[in-house]
RODO-2510 file (C-alpha; in nm, 4 decimals, decimal comma):
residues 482
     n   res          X          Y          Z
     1     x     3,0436     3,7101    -1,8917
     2     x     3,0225     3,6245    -2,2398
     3     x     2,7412     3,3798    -2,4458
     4     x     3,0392     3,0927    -2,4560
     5     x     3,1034     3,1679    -2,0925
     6     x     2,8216     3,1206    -1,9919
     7     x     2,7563     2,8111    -2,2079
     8     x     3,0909     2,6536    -2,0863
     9     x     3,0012     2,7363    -1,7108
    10     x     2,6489     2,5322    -1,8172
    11     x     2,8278     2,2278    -1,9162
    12     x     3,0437     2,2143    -1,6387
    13     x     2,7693     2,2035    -1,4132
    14     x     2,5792     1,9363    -1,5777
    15     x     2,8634     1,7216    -1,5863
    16     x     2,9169     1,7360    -1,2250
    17     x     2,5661     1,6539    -1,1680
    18     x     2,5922     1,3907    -1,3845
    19     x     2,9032     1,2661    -1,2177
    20     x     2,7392     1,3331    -0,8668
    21     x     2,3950     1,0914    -1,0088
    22     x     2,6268     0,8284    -1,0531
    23     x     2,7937     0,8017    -0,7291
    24     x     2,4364     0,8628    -0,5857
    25     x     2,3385     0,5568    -0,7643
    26     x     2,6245     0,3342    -0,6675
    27     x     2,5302     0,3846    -0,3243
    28     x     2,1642     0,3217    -0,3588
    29     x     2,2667    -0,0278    -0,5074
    30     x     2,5303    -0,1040    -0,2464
    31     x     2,2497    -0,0146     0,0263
    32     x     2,0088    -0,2389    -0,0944
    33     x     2,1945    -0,5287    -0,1926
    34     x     2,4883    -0,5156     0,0924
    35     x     2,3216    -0,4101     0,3592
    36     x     1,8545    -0,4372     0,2752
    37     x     1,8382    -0,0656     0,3125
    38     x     1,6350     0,1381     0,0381
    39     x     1,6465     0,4615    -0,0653
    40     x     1,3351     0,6176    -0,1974
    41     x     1,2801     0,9783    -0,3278
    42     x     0,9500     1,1149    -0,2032
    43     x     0,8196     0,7757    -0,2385
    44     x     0,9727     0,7053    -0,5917
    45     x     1,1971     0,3939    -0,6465
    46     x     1,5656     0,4295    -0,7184
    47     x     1,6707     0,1234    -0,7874
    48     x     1,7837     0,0432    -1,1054
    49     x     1,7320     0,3797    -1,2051
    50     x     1,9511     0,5820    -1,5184
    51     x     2,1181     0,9168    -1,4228
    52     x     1,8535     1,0992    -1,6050
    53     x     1,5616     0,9299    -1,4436
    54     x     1,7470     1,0236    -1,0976
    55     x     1,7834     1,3720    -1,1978
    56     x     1,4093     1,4233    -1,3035
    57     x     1,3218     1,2731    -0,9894
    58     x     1,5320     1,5506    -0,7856
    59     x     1,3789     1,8136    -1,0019
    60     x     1,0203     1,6946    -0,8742
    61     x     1,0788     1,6975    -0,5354
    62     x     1,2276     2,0589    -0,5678
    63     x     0,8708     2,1582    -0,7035
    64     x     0,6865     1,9600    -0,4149
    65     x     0,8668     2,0601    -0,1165
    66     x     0,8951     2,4015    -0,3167
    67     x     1,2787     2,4243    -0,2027
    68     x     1,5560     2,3102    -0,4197
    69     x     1,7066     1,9273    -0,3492
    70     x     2,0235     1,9296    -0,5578
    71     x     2,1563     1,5462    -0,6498
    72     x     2,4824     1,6964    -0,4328
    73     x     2,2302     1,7002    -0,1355
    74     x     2,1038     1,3287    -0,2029
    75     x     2,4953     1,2218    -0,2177
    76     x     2,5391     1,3356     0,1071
    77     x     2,2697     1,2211     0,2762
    78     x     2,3241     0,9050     0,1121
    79     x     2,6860     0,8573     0,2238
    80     x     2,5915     0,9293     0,5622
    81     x     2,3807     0,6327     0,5697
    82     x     2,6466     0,4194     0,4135
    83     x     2,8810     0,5500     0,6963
    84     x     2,6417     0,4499     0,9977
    85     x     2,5316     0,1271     1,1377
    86     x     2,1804     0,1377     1,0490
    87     x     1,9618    -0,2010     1,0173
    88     x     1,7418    -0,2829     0,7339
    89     x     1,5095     0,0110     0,6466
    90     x     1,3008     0,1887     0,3499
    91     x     1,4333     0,5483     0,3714
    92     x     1,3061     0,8237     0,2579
    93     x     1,6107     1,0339     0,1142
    94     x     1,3569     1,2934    -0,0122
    95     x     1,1852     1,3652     0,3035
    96     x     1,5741     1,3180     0,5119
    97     x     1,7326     1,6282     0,2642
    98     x     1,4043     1,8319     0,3108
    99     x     1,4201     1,8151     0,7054
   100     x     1,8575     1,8403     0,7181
   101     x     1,7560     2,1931     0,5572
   102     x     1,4995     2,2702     0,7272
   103     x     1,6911     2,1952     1,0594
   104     x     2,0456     2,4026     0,9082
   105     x     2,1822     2,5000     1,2567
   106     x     2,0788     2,2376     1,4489
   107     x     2,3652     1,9670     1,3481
   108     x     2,7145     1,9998     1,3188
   109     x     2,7477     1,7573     0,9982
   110     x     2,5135     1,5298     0,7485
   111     x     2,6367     1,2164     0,9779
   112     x     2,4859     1,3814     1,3395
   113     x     2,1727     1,4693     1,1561
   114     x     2,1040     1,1046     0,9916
   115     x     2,1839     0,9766     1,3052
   116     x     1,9854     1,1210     1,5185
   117     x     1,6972     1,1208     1,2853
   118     x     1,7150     0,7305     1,2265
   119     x     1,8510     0,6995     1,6593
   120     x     1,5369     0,4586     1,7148
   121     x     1,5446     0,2540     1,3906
   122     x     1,5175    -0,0867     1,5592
   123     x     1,6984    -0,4418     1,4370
   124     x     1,4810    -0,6458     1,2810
   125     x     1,7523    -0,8687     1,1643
   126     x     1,5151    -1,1279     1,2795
   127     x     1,2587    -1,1236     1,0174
   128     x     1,2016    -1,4143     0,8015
   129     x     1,1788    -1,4425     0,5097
   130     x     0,8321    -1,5568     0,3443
   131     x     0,7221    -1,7944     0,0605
   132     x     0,5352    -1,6423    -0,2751
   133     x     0,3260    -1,7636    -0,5053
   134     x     0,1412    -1,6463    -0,7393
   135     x    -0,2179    -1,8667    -0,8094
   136     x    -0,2706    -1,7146    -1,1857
   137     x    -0,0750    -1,5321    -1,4287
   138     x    -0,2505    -1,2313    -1,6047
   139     x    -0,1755    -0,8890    -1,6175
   140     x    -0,1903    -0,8305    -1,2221
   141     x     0,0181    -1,1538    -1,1548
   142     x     0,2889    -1,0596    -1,4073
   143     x     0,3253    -0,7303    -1,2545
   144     x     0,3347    -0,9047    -0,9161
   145     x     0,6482    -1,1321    -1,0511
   146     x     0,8225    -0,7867    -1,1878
   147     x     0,8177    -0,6259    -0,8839
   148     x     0,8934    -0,9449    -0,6709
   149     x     1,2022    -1,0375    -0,8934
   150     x     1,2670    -0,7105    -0,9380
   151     x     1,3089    -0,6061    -0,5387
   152     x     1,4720    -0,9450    -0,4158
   153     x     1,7676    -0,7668    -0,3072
   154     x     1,9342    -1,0518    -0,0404
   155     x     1,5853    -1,2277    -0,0541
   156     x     1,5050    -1,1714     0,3373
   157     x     1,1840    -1,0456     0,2591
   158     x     0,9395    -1,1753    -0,0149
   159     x     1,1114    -1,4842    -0,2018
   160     x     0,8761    -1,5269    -0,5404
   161     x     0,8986    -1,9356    -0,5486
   162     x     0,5455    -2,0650    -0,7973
   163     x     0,3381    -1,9582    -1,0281
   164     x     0,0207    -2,1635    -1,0753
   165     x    -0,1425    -2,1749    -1,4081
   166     x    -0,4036    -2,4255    -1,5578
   167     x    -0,2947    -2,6661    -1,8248
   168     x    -0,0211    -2,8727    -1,9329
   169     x     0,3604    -2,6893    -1,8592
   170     x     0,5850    -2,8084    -2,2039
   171     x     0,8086    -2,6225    -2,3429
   172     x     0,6092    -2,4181    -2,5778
   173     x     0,3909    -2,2894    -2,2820
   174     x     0,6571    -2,2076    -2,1204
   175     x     0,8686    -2,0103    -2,3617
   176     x     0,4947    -1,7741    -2,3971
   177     x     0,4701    -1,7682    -2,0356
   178     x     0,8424    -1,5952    -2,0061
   179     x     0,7452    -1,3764    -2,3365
   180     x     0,4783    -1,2398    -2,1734
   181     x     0,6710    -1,1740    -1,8453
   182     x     0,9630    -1,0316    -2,0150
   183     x     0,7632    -0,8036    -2,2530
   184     x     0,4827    -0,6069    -2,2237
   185     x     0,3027    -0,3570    -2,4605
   186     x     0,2114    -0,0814    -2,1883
   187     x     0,4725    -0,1274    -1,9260
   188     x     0,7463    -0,1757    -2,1728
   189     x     1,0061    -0,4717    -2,1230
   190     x     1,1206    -0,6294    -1,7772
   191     x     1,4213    -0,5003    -1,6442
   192     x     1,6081    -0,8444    -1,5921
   193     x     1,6240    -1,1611    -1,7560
   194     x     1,4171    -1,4951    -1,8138
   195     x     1,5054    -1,8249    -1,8981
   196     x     1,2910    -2,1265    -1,9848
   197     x     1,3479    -2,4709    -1,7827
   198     x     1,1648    -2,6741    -1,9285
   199     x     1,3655    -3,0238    -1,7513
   200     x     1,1981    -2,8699    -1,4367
   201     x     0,8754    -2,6979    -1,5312
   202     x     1,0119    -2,3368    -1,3862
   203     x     1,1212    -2,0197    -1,5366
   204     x     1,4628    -1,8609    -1,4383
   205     x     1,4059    -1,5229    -1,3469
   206     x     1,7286    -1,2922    -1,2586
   207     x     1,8973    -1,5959    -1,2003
   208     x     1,6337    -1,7612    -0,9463
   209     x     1,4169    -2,0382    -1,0389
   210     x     0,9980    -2,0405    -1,0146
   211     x     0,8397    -2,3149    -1,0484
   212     x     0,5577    -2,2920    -1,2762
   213     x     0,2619    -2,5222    -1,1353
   214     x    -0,0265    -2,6752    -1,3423
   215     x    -0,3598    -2,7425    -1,0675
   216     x    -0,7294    -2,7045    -1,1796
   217     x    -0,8175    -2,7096    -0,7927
   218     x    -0,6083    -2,5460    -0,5237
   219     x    -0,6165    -2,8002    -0,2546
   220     x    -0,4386    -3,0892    -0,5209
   221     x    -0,1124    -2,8766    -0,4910
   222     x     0,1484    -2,9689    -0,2087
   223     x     0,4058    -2,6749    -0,2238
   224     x     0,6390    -2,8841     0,0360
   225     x     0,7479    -3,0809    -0,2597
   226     x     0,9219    -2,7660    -0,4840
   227     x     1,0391    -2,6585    -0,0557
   228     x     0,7891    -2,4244    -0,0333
   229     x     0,6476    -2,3695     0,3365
   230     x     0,4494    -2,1371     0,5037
   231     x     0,3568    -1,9714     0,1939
   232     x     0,1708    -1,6249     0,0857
   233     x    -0,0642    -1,7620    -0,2060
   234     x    -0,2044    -1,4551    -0,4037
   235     x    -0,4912    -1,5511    -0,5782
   236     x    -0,5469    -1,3054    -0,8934
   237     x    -0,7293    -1,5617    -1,1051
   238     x    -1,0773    -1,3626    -1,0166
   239     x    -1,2190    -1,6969    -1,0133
   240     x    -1,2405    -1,7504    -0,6315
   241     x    -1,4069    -1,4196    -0,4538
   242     x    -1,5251    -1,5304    -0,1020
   243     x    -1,4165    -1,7011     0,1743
   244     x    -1,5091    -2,0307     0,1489
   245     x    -1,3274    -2,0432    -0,2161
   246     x    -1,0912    -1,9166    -0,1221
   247     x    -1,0329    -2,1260     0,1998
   248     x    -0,9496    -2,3732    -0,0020
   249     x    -0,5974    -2,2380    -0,0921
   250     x    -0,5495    -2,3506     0,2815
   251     x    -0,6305    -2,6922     0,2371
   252     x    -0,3068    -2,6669     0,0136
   253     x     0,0451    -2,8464     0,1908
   254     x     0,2654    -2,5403     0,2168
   255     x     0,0192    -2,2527     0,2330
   256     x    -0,0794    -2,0782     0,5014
   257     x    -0,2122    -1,7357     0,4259
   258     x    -0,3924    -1,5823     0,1083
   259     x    -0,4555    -1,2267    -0,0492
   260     x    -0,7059    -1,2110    -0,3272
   261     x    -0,6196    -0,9162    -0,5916
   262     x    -1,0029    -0,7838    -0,5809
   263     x    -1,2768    -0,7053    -0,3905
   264     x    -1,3899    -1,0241    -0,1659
   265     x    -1,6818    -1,1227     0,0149
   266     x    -1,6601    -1,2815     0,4122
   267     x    -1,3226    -1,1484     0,4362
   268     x    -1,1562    -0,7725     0,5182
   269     x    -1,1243    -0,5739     0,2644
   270     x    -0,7572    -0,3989     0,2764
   271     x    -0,6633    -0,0759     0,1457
   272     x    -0,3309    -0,0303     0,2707
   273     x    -0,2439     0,2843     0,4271
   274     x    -0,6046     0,3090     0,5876
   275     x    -0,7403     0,0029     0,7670
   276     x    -0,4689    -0,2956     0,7236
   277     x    -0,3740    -0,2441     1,1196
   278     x    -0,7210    -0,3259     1,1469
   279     x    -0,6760    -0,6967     1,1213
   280     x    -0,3914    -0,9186     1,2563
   281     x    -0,2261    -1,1422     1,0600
   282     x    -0,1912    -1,3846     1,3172
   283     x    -0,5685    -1,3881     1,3404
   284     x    -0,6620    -1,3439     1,0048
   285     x    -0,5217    -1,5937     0,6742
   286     x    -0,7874    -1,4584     0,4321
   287     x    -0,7512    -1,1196     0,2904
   288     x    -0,8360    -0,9145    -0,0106
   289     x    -0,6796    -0,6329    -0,1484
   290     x    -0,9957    -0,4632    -0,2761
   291     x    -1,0148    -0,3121    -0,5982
   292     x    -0,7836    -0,0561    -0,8330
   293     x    -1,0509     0,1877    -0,8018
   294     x    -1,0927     0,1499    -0,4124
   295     x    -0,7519     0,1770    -0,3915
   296     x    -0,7275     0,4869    -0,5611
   297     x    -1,0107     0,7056    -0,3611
   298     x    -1,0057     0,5619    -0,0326
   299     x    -0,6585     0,7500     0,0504
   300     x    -0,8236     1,0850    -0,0565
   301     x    -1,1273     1,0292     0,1051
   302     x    -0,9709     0,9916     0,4221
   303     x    -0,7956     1,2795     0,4200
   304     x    -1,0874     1,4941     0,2931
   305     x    -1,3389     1,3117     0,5882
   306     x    -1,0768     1,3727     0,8321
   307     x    -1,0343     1,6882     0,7756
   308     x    -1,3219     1,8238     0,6061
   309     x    -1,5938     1,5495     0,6576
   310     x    -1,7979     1,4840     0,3752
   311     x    -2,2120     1,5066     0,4059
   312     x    -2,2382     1,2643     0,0461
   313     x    -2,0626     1,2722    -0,2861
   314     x    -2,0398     1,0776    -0,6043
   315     x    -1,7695     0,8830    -0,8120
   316     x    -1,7564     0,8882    -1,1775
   317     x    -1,4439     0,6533    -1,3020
   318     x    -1,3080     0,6926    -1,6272
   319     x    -1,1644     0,3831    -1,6677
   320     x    -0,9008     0,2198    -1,8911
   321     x    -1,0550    -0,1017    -2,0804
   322     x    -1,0053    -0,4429    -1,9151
   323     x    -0,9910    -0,7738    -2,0248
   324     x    -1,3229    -0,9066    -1,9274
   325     x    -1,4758    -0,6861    -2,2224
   326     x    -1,4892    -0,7916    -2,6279
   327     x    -1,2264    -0,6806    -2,8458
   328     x    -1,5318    -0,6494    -3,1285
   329     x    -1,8667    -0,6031    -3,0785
   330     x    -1,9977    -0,9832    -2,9504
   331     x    -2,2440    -1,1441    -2,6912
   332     x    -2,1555    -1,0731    -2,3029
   333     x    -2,3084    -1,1435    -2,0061
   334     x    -2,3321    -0,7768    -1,9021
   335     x    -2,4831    -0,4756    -2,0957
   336     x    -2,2379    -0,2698    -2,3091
   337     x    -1,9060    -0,4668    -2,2184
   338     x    -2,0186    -0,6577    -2,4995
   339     x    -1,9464    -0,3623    -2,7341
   340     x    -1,5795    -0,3608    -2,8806
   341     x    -1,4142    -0,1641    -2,6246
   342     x    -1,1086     0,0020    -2,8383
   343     x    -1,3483     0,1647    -3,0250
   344     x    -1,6239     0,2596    -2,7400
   345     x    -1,6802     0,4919    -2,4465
   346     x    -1,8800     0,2026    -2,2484
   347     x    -2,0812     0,2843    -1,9274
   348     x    -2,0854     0,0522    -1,6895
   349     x    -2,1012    -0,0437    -1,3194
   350     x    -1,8401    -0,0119    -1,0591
   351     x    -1,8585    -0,1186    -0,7025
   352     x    -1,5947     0,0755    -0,5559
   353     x    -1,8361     0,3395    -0,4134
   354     x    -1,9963     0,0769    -0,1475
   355     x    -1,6870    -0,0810    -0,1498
   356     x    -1,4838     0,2335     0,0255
   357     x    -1,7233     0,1630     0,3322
   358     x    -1,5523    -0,1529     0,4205
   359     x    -1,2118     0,0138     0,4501
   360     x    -1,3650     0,3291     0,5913
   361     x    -1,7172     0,3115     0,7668
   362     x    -1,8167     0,6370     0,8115
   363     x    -1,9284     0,6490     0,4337
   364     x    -2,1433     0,3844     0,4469
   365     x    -2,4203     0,5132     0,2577
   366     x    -2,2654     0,8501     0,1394
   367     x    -2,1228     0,7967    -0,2594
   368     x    -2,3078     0,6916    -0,5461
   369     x    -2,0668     0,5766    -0,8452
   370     x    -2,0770     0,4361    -1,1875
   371     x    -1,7923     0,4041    -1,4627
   372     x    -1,7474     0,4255    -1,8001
   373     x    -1,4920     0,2225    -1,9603
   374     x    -1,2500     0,4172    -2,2112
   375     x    -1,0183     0,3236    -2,5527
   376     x    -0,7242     0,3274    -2,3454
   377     x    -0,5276     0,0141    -2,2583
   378     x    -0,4284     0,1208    -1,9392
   379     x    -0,4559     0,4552    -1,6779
   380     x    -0,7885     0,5616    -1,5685
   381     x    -0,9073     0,8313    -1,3583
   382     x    -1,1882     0,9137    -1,0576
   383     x    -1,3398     1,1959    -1,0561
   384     x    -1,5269     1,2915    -0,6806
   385     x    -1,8061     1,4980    -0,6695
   386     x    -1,8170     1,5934    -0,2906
   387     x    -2,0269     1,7930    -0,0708
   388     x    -1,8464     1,9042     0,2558
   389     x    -1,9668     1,9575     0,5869
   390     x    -1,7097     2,2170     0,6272
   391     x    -1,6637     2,5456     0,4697
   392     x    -1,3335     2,5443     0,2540
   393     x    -1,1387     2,6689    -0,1005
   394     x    -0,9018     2,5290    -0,3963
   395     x    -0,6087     2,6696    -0,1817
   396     x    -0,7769     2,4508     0,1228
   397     x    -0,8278     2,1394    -0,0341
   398     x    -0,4791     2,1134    -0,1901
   399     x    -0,3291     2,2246     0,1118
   400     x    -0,4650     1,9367     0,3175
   401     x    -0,3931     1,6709     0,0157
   402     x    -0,0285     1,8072    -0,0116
   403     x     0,0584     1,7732     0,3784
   404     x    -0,0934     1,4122     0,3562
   405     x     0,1507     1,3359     0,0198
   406     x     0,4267     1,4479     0,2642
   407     x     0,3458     1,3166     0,5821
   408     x     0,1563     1,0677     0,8040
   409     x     0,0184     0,7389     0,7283
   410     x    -0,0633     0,8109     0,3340
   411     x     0,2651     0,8968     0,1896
   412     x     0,2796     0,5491     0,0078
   413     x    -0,0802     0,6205    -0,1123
   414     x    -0,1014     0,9797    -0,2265
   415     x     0,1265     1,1672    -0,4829
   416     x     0,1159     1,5587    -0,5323
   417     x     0,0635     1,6633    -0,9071
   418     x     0,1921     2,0237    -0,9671
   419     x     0,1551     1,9649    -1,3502
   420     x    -0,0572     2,1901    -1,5773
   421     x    -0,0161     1,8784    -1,8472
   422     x    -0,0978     1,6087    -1,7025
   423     x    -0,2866     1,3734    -1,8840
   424     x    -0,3599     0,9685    -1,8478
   425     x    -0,0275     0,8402    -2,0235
   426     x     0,1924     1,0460    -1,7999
   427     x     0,0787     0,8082    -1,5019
   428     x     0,1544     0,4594    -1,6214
   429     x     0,4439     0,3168    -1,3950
   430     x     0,3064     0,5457    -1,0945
   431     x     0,3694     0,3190    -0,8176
   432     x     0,1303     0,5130    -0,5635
   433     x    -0,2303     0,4046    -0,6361
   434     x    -0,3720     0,8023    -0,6082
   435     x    -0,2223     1,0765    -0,8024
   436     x    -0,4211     1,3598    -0,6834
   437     x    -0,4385     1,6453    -0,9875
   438     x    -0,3929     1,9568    -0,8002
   439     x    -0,4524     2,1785    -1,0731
   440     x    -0,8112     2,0263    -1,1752
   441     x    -0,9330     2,0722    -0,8353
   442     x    -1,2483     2,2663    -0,8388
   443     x    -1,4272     2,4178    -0,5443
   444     x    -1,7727     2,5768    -0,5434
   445     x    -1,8013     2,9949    -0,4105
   446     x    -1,9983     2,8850    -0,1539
   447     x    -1,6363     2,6080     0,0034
   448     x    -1,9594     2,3498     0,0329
   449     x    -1,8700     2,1529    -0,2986
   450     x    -1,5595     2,0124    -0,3964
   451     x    -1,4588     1,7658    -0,7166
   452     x    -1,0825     1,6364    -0,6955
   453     x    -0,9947     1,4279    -0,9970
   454     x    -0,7689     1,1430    -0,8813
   455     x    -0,5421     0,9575    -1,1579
   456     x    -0,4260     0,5719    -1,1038
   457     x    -0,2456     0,3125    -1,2953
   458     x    -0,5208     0,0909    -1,2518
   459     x    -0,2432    -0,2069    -1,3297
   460     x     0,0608    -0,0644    -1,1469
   461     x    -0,0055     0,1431    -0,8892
   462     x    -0,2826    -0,1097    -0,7962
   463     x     0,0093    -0,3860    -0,8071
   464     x     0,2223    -0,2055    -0,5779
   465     x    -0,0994    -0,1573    -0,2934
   466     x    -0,1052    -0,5404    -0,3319
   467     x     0,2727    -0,5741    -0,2179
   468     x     0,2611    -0,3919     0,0374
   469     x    -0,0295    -0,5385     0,1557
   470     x     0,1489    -0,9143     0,1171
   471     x     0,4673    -0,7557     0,3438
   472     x     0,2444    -0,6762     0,6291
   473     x     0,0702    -1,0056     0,6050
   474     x     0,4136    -1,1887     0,6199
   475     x     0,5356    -0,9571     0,8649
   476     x     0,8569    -0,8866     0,6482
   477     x     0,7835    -0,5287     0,6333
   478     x     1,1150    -0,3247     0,7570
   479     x     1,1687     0,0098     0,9685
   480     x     1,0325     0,2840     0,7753
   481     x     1,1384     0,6934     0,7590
   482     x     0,8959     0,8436     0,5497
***
C-alpha cells in the first residue's frame, strides 16, 4: 500500500470517528434532557462537550483501563441505553464499555448486556426537586452557579433560585455581577448565557431567572416571597464558620438546611466519598464541606490506610494564591500573606492535616502539614510524606490508587494520571478533587516510606465535592453505575 493509500485510508477513518462523536453526542444530550440520565466517561462530563473533547476523552480511558475504547464502542453502548426503559441515572459509559469487553461471550448483543448490568436500577421518579441558593458570590459561589445552571437538565434535581450578596442590587451591580459570572480569567467563559433584570433584581441565566438578594444578616431574608421553600442555603461568604452562625441561616423563612464551603466548627465535617453516610440529613441541617485541601488528600489517604495503614506522615501543599492575601506587599493580619503574593513563594499555615481526622479518625494525631502559597492563580498540589506500617513498592502503591480510580466508593474522588507531563495548568477544570500523579510516586528500598504527590483544582474540583455533597443533603442524588 502506497504513502497516499495509506494517507487516504487515515482520513477515512477519522471522518468516521468524527461522524460516530457526533451521534455519540446527540444521544448524550437527548439522555439528559429527555429522559435525566447522564453519561459520564470514567467520571468525566459529556455534556456539552465538542467532538474533539469527546475523542480525547476516549483516548484517556484507553490508557487507564489499558484496553482500547473506540467512540464506535461508546455509540453502542449509548444507544442501548436510549433503547431501554431505564429511570433517571448517572452512568458510567466508560466503566459499561470496559466490562461489555471484558464479559465478550457472555451476552448475545450490547442491549442484553446494558440490561442486565443496569436490571436493579430502581425508579426514583419520586425525588423532588430542591431549592438553591447561594449566600455569597465569590469565586466558589460563581463556580457553584456554573455548574448548577449548567446541569439543570429538566430541573428535578438542584433548581439554582438566589444569590445573596450585600449592598444595594441597581442596575450597574448587576450588569458586574453577570460579567463576572459569564467570564472568568482562569476558567475561561460560561458556557450559556446571562441577562440582567434589573425590573426584578435577578439575573437570567440559560433562560431561568435568580433572584439576586441584598441581606446584611441572614435571618432578615424570607425566601417564601421570590417561592422559594425548603431551601439548600450554601454559605461561601467565609464569614460564618460555626454552628451557632451559621444556625442562623435557619432562622431564615424558606430555608431549611445549610452547607458551608470550608472547614466548620460544631458541625460534621464532609468529604464526600468518605464519611457523608456518616450523618443523616434528616438529622443533621448544618454541614460543612471542609476544605480544598481536605478534599484533595482525604480520598488518598483512605485508600493508602486501608490498605497499607499509615504509622504518621506529613503534608506539604503547594498552593495556588487566594484572595485573602495582598496583591502588593501591605499590612495583614497574618505573617507573610501580607507579602504581594504574584510575586512570592509565601509559607504559611494550613489546617487540613488535623482537619483529615474529622472525616477519617484513625489519623488523629498522625500528619503534620504546612503550605506555602505559590504565583499561580489557580491549581495547587499536596505532596504526602508517609511512613507505612506495611511493607510495599511504586508498582504497589499505584496499583492500589488505580483500582480505587476505577472502582468502589472513590471513583468521583480519585483520577489516575498516566502522564509523564503533567504539570499544575493541565489540571484546571478537573472536576475530581484528587488527581493522583502516578509517575511522581516515590517509594523508599526499604517499601516503609512512601510520598504521592496529589494535584487539585483547588477552585473546581473543590466546587464539584461541594455539589455532590448538596445532592445527598437534598436527597436528589439519582441511581448511580460507576
Amino acid at each position: 500500500m502506497s504513502f497516499e493509500d495509506v494517507y487516504e485510508k487515515e482520513l477515512s477513518f477519522q471522518t468516521d470517528r468524527r461522524k460516530a462523536s457526533v451521534e455519540f453526542i446527540k444521544i448524550v444530550s437527548d439522555l439528559w434532557y429527555d429522559r435525566s440520565i447522564e453519561l459520564v466517561l470514567f467520571r468525566n462530563q459529556l455534556i456539552d462537550r465538542n467532538v474533539s473533547e469527546i475523542l480525547n476523552l476516549h483516548e484517556y480511558a484507553g490508557e487507564f483501563v489499558q484496553k482500547p475504547i473506540s467512540i464506535f464502542d461508546s455509540v453502542e453502548i449509548a444507544q442501548a441505553i436510549k433503547t431501554l426503559n431505564i429511570p433517571a441515572a448517572k452512568l458510567d459509559i466508560g466503566k459499561l464499555t470496559y466490562e461489555y469487553h471484558l464479559e465478550d461471550n457472555g451476552h448475545q448483543d450490547a442491549i442484553s448486556f446494558v440490561s442486565n448490568k443496569l436490571k436493579d436500577a430502581p425508579d426514583q421518579n419520586g425525588i423532588s426537586p430542591k431549592d438553591v441558593v447561594l449566600y455569597g458570590f465569590g469565586r466558589i459561589g460563581r463556580l457553584l452557579a456554573r455548574e448548577l445552571m449548567t446541569r439543570t437538565g429538566q430541573g428535578n434535581q438542584m433548581r439554582l433560585r438566589a444569590i445573596v450578596t450585600r449592598g444595594a442590587v441597581d442596575q450597574t451591580v448587576l450588569e458586574k455581577r453577570a460579567s463576572l459570572l459569564q467570564f472568568d480569567s482562569v476558567h475561561g467563559d460560561f458556557p450559556g448565557t446571562v441577562q440582567v433584570d434589573v425590573e426584578n433584581s435577578a439575573l437570567i441565566i440559560n433562560g431561568t431567572t435568580v433572584h439576586i438578594i441584598s441581606a446584611n444578616a441572614p435571618e432578615d431574608i424570607d425566601y417564601t416571597t421570590y417561592g422559594i421553600e425548603d431551601a439548600l442555603v450554601i454559605d461561601n461568604t467565609g464569614a460564618f464558620r460555626d454552628k451557632e452562625a451559621l444556625s442562623r441561616h435557619l432562622q431564615s423563612k424558606g430555608a431549611s438546611k445549610v452547607l458551608l464551603t470550608a472547614p466548620g466548627k460544631g458541625v460534621p465535617n464532609i468529604v464526600h466519598g468518605v464519611n457523608h453516610t456518616d450523618y443523616d440529613p434528616e438529622k443533621v441541617d448544618i454541614f460543612s464541606a471542609a476544605s480544598c485541601t481536605t478534599n484533595a488528600i482525604t480520598p488518598v489517604l483512605k485508600a493508602v490506610e486501608d490498605s497499607l495503614g499509615v504509622a504518621h506522615g506529613h503534608l506539604e501543599t503547594i498552593h495556588a494564591y487566594t484572595n485573602d492575601q495582598n496583591l502588593v506587599d501591605n499590612m495583614h493580619k497574618k505573617y507573610r500573606r501580607g507579602r504581594a503574593a504574584a510575586l512570592n513563594m509565601v509559607i504559611t499555615e494550613t489546617g487540613a492535616g488535623k482537619a483529615v481526622s474529622k472525616a477519617l479518625p484513625s489519623f488523629e494525631g498522625k500528619l503534620t502539614s504546612n503550605a506555602i502559597r505559590v504565583p499561580v492563580p489557580n491549581g495547587s498540589l499536596a505532596i504526602l510524606n508517609l511512613s507505612l506500617e506495611k511493607v510495599t513498592s511504586k508498582d504497589g502503591v499505584n496499583a492500589i490508587l488505580k483500582k480505587y480510580a476505577l472502582e468502589g466508593n472513590l471513583v468521583e474522588q480519585i483520577k489516575y494520571s498516566l502522564s509523564n507531563e503533567l504539570v499544575s495548568s493541565d489540571i484546571v477544570g478537573s472536576p475530581a478533587p484528587s488527581i493522583y500523579d502516578s509517575n511522581a510516586t516515590i517509594v523508599t528500598e526499604d517499601g516503609k516510606n512512601a510520598v504521592l504527590y496529589v494535584w487539585y483544582d483547588n477552585e473546581y474540583g473543590y466546587s464539584h465535592q461541594v455539589i455532590r455533597l448538596a445532592k445527598y443533603i437534598s436527597k436528589v442524588r439519582r441511581y448511580t453505575y460507576y
